[in-house]
N, C-alpha and C positions, 0 to 999 in steps of 0.2 A: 240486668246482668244475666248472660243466658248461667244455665244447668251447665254441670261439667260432662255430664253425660249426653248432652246435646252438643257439646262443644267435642268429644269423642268422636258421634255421629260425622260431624262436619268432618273431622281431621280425616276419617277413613274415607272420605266422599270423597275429597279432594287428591288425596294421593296416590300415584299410581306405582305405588309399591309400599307391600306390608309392611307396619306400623311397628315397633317391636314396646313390650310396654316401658322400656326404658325411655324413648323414645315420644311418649305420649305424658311418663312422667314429668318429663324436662318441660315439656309444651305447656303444660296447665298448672306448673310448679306446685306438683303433689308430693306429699310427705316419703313418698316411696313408689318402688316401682308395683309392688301386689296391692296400692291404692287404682293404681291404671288396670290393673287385670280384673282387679275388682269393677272399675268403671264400663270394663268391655264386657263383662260375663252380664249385668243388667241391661244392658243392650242389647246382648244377644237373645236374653230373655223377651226385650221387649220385639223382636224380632221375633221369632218362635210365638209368642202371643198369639201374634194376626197375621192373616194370611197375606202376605205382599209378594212384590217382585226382587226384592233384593233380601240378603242374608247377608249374615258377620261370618264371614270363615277365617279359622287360623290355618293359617302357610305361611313354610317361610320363615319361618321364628316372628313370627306375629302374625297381625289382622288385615283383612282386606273386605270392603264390600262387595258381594257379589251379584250375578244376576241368580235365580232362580235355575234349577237346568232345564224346567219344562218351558221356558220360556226360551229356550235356543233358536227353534224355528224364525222366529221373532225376529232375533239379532242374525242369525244368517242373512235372515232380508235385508237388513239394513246392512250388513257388511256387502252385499251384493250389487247394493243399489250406488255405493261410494264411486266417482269417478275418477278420485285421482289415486294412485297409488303409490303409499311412502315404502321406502327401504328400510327392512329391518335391521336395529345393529350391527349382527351378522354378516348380512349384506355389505354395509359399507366398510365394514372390517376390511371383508374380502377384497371390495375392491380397491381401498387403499394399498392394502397389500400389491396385489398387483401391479399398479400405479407405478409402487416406489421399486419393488423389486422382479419387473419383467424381464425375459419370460421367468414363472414359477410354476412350478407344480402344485398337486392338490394336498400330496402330504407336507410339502414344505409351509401352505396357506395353514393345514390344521397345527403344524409345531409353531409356527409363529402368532395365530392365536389362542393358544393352548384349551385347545377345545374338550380334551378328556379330560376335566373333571365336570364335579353337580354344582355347578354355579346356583345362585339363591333363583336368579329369572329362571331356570330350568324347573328348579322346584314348585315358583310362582306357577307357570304355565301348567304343571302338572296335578299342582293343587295338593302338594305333600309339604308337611309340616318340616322333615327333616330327611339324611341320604337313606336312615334305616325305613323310613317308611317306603321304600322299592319294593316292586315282589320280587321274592326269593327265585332263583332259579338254582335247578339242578346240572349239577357238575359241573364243570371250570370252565370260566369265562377266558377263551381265549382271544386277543387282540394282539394283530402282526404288528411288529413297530415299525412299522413303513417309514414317517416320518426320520427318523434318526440313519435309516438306509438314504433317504432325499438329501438329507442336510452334511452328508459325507464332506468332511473339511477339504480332501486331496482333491488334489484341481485335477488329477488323471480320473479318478470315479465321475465329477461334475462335468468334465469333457464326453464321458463317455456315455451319459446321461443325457446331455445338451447338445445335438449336434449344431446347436448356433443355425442362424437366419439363412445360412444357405443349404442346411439339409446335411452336411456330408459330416463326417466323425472328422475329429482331429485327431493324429495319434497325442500321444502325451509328451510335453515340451516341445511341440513346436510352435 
């Protein structure tokens, strides 16, 4: 019967998205969820021990393994060296989008995947635990609402927006 802490290791190895210890509690049917934060903090110890390629970081509201960052060179290679290339989420969002609702604009694609907030893969990517870990900036974050000007409900705004496939403006109601 493996260790539960090896059984940890595994779950983080395999998953491509951080593990929350509630989450790891349910998996190994532990008494609680600070028995899993417990199980990950000895890990990360045994990580921190010995010099290796991968580390436990929390982000995300939980665990993920990582690589090393000195060892990026490395992975650049090999992400360089891949020959086929898949479409990020994002990606296929968009072009769903489009698909269903051509012609659209760029603000109408960001309102209809509602891309302003810190989704959890933003935070993944970024390697922050939660939205307060941002750096602070100074003075007011101003953002135009573009979007809610694109998605204007009156057919006279969307006409005068969209001159349609042959280029020329419609007046409104005709």
């Amino acid at each position: 019967m493996p260790k539960p802490i090896d059984v940890v290791e595994a779950l983080l190895f395999a998953s491509d998205v951080p593990l929350e210890a509630e989450r790891i509690r349910e998996v190994l049917d532990l008494e609680n969820a600070a028995a899993a934060r417990e199980l990950v903090g000895e890990l990360v110890a045994r990580y921190e021990a010995e010099e290796r390629g991968l580390a436990i970081m929390e982000t995300g509201g939980g665990w993920r393994m990582v690589t090393q960052p000195e060892l990026a060179p490395w992975l650049v290679r090999l992400a360089r060296a891949r020959t086929r290339v898949r479409l990020s989420r994002a990606a296929l969002e968009t072009l769903a989008i489009v698909a269903y609702k051509q012609p659209v604009s760029r603000p109408e694609i960001d309102a209809v995947r509602g891309v302003y907030e810190t989704t959890r893969e933003f935070l993944v990517a970024f390697g922050l635990r939660d939205p307060g870990d941002l750096p602070k900036i100074e003075g007011e974050l101003v953002i135009p609402d573009l979007a809610a000007e694109a998605l204007t409900v009156d057919g006279e705004a969307q006409a005068q927006q969209d001159p349609g496939a042959g280029g020329a403006q419609q007046p409104a109601g005709s």
